[in-house]
N, C-alpha and C positions, 0 to 999 in steps of 0.2 A: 504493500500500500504506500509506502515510504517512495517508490519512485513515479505512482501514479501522481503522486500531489507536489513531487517536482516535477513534472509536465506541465501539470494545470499550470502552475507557479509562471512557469518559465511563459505558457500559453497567454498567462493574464500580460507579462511583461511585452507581448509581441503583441497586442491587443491595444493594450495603454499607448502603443507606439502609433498608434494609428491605424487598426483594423474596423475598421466601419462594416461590422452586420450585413446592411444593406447596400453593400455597393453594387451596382451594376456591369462596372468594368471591372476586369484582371487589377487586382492590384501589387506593387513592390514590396514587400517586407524585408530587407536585408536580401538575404536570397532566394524568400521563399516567391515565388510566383503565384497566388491564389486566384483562379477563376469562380467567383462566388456564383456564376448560372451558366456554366458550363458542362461538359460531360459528350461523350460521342454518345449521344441515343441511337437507337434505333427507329425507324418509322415506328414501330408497334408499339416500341417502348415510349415514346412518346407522346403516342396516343392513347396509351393507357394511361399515363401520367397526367393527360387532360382528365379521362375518368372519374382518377383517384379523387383529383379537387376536386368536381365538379360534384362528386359524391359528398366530401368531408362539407364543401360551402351549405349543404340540403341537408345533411347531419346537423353542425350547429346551426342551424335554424329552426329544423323541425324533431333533430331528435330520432330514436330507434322508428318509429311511421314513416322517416322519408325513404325507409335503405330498399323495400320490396321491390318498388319499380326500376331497383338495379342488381338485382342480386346475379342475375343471368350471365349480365355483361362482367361483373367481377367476377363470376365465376371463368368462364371465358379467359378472362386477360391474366389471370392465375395459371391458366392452361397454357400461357404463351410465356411463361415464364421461361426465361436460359434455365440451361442446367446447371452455371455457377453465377450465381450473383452477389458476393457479398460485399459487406457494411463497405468494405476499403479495400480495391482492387489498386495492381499496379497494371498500367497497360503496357504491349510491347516495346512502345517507345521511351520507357522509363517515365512516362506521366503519372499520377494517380485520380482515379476518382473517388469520391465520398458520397458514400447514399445514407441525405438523411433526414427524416419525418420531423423531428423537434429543431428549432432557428439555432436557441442557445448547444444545443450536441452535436449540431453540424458544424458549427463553429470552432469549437474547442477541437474537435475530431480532426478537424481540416488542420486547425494548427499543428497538431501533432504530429501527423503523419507528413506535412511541410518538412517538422523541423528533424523528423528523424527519417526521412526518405531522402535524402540528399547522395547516398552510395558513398560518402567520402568526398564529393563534389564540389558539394556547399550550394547544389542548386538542388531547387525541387520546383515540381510543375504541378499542383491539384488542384483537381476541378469538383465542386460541390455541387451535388446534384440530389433531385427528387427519389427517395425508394422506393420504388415504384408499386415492386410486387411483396416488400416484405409489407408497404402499408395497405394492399389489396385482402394479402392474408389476414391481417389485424383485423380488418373490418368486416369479411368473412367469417373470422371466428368469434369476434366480438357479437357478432348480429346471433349467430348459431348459442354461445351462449345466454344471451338475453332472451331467447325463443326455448331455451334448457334441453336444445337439441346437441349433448354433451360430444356424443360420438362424432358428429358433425362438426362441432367446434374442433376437437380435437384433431383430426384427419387437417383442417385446414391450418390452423397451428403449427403442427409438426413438418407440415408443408413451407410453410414461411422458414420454422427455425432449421430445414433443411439445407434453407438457400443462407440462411443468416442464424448458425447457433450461439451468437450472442445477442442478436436482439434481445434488447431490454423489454419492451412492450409484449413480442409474444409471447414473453416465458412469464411477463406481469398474468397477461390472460391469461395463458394455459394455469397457471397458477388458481387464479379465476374460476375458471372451468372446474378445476378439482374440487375446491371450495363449495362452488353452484354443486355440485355431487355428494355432498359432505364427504368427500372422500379426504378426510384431516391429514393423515400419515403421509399421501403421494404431496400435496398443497406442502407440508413444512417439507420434506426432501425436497422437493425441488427448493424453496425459498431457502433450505440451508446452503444447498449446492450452488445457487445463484448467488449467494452473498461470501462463499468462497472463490469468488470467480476477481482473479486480478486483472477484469476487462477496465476497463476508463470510464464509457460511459454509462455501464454498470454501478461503478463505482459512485456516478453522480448521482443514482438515483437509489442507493440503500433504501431509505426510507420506505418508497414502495412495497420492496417485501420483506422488511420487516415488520410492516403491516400485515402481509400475508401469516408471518410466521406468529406475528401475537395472534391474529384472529383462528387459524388452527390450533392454538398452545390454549387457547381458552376452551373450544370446544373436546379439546381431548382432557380438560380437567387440569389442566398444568399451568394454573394462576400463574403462582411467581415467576417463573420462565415467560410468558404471554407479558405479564407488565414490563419485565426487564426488554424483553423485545420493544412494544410501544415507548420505555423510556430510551431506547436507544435511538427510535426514530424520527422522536423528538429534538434528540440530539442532530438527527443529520438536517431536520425540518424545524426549525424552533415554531414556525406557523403551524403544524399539522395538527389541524381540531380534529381529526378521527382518533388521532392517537390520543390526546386529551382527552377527549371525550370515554375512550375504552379503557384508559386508567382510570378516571375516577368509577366507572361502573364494574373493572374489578377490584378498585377496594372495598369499591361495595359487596362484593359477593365474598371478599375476605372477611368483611367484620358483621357477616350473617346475611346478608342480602338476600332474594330471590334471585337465577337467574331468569333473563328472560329470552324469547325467541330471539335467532339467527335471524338476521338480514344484511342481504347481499347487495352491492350495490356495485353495476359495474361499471368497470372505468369508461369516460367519457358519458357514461346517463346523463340527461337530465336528472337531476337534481330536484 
């Protein structure tokens, strides 16, 4: 963990120098070259990529009701997936691309692989680009679990973390998925396996499942493991009201409380 957080470190320093999020052109950093909307697509990939937004802009609008009149077509453009596509390719000509769903992880990502893809050079070339199909599967399997059509979510899941076995998002759902199944034991293995994982932008998003792992550590009867998890999350989230929220209701179940029903709430719902 000690050298993920001299990356980030060193990432903030190359940032402060003048990385602007939203740039449109290529820009200089020392010698990293970053193409913030570039990437060699494919026609199909790129066409699916209109999809995917045009999907997500109908989502935060209307919510799990808008996805049916697209489910066909994501399924489809899941089908047209490459056989390798992951988070961070280098291309033959020593370039790299970055595919990535969150603004702030495609950022940090891109820096990193800038500063540590150089071959000895001191030059790098990445381009940061849209994910196209791991974020087809997410919302594929997101939609299958909100319908608690598990095996379906599942199959699409393990499809995505085929093409991407670190996606943070899948392995959030599929995590998800197990949970919606009260299936407690596979939800904490995974969320312990994932929180063993020295990925980066893993690493950014602890809190996530350590939320996973209190809320199986609770259901399998394992209070103080479950609080210590949510107070760890709290620690990587100082905002996270699910996690306050689920400490104070198991001190309450420590100092006699009732428990009460499970409710799921999956990532990206309405609210």
């Amino acid at each position: 963990m000690k050298s993920t957080l001299a990356l980030l470190a060193t990432c903030i320093t190359f940032a402060l120098a003048g990385c602007a999020s939203g740039a449109a052109r290529p820009q200089q950093i020392g010698s990293i070259q970053l193409n913030l909307n570039g990437g060699a697509a494919t026609q199909a990939e790129a066409d699916d990529g209109a999809l995917l937004m045009e999907v997500r802009n109908a989502f935060n609008t209307r919510g799990y009701p808008a996805l049916p009149p697209y489910l066909l077509r994501l399924r489809a453009a899941l089908d047209r997936a490459p056989a390798s596509y992951p988070i961070t390719e280098k291309r033959p000509n020593g370039s790299y691309v970055v595919r990535a769903s969150d603004e702030e992880d495609g950022m940090m990502l891109t820096l990193v692989t800038g500063l540590l893809g150089g071959n000895g050079s001191g030059n790098s070339n990445v381009a940061q680009t849209l994910n196209v199909y791991g974020g087809i599967a997410l919302i594929l399997g997101s939609d299958a679990v909100e319908r608690k059509a598990f095996a379906e979510a599942h199959s699409y899941l393990d499809r995505g973390l085929t093409l991407q076995p670190e996606n943070w998002e899948l392995l959030a759902e599929k995590a998800a998925a197990y949970l919606g199944q009260n299936n407690w034991r596979e939800a904490l293995a995974l969320a312990d396996e994932t929180l063993d994982s020295d990925d980066m932008i893993i690493g950014m998003h602890r809190d996530a499942f350590l939320r996973k792992r209190g809320f199986a550590l609770v259901e399998l009867g394992r209070l103080i493991e479950a609080r210590e998890a949510y107070v760890d999350a709290l620690k990587a989230n100082k905002d996270d009201k699910v996690s306050q929220s689920e400490i104070a209701y198991i001190d309450g179940l420590l100092n006699g409380g009732k428990p009460q029903g499970s409710v799921m709430v999956t990532p990206g719902a309405k609210q």
